[in-house]
N, C-alpha and C positions, 0 to 999 in steps of 0.2 A: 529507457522508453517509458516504465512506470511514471519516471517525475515527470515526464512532459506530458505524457495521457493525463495524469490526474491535474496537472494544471490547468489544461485544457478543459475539462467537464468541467471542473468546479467555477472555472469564467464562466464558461457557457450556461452555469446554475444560478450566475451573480453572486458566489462564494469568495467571499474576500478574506484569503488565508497564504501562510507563507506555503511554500510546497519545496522542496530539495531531497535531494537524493546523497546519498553514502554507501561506500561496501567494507570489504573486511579488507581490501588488501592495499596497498601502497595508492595513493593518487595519483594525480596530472595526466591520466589517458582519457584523451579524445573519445567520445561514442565509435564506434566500429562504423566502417563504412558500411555494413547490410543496414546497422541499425539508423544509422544517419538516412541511408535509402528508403529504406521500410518508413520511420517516419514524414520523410518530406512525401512520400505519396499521399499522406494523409492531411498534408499541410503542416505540416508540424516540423520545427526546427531544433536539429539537435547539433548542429555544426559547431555551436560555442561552447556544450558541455565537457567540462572536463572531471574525472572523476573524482572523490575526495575518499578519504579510509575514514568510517566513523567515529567519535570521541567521546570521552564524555560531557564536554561542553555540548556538542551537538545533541544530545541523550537528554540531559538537563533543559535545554531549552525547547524539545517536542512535546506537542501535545499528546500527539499519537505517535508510535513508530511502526512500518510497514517494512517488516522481510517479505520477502519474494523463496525465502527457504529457511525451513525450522533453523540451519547454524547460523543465519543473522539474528534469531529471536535470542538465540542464547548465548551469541554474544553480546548482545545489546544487555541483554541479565547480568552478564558477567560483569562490564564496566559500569555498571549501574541496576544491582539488585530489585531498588524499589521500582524500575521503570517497566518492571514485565509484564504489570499490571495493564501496564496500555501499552505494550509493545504485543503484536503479531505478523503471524505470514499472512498474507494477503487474504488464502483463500481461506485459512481458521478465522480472522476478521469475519469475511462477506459468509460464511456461514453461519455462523453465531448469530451475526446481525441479524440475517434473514429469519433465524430462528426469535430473538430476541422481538423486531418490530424494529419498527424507525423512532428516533430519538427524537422525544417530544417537545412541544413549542418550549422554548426557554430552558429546557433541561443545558445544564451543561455538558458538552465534550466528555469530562471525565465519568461524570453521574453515568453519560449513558454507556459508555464504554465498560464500567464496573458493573451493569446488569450485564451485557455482553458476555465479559467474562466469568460470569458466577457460572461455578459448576463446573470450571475451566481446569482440566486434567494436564497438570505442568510434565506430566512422566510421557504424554504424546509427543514435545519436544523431545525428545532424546531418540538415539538412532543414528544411525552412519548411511549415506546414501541417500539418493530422492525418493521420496515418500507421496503419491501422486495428489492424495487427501489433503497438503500440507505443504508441498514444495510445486512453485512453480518453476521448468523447465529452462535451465538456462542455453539462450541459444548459441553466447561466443564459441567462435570457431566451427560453426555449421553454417548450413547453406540459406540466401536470401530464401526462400522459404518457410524456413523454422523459424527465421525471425518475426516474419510477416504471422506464422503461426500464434506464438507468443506474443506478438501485437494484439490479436485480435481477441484471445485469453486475456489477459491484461486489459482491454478496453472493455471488456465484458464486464469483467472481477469489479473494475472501480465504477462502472457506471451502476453496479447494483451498491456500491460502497457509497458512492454521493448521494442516492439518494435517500437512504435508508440514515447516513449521518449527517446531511446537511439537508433535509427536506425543505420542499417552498413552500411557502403561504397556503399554495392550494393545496397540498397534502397534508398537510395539518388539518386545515378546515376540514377534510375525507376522514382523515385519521379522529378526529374530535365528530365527526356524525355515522360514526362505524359504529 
């Protein structure tokens, strides 16, 4: 539901970027019929994705990576040390950012991503269990409603995420006369 909401806003931003999704455990499973539900309410089609298990290749080639819960951030560390730096959970990202500001006209990705992270306490990843700060709720195997719940959390999360790291035109101009 994450990859297709955030490909979604970032069209709708005129943000021309790849977007995919990855988890920790084997591939080839279809979206869940709530969550195929959940999103075709919203216009949004999830009927072709099939799941993949992250790699390092996959690790290598993101700019950013986005867990949905601290053990995708720490495994994404594990198969790829350097990449922690610009890997987080969703909502450690959009709060940070929001703490941080929106990434400025022509700043790079990583530039702004590393004020982001300064100050960034690697010991909050660790822990067993959901962490509510840090882990967004997974809904497989609960009711159309918790997924529609998690849709809506999720749509929230990324539409304060796009604009804070792919801002328009006009927000910069605001952001340059602030």
């Amino acid at each position: 539901m994450a990859e297709v909401l955030l490909r979604h806003r970032l069209e709708a931003a005129g943000v021309d970027v790849q977007v995919s999704s990855a988890g920790l455990l084997p591939g080839g499973r279809p979206a869940t019929d709530h969550g195929q539900q959940t999103m075709a309410a919203q216009g949004l089609d999830l009927s072709a994705h099939v799941s993949r298990q992250v790699d390092a290749g996959m690790v290598a080639q993101a700019d950013v990576v986005i867990g949905m819960a601290r053990e995708h951030v720490r495994e994404v560390a594990v198969i790829d040390p350097a990449a922690l730096a610009r890997t987080f959970t969703l909502k450690e990202l959009v709060r940070a950012a929001t703490a941080t500001g929106p990434r400025h006209a022509d700043e790079p990705l990583a530039d702004w991503l590393g004020r982001v992270g300064a100050g960034r306490r690697r010991e909050a990843l660790l822990g067993a269990g959901h962490d509510d700060a840090y882990d967004i709720a997974d809904p497989v195997g609960l009711d159309r409603a918790d997924y529609e719940g998690t849709a809506r959390e999720l749509d929230h999360l990324l539409a304060v995420l796009v604009e804070l790291a792919w801002p328009t035109p006009q927000q910069h101009g605001q952001e340059r006369s602030a």
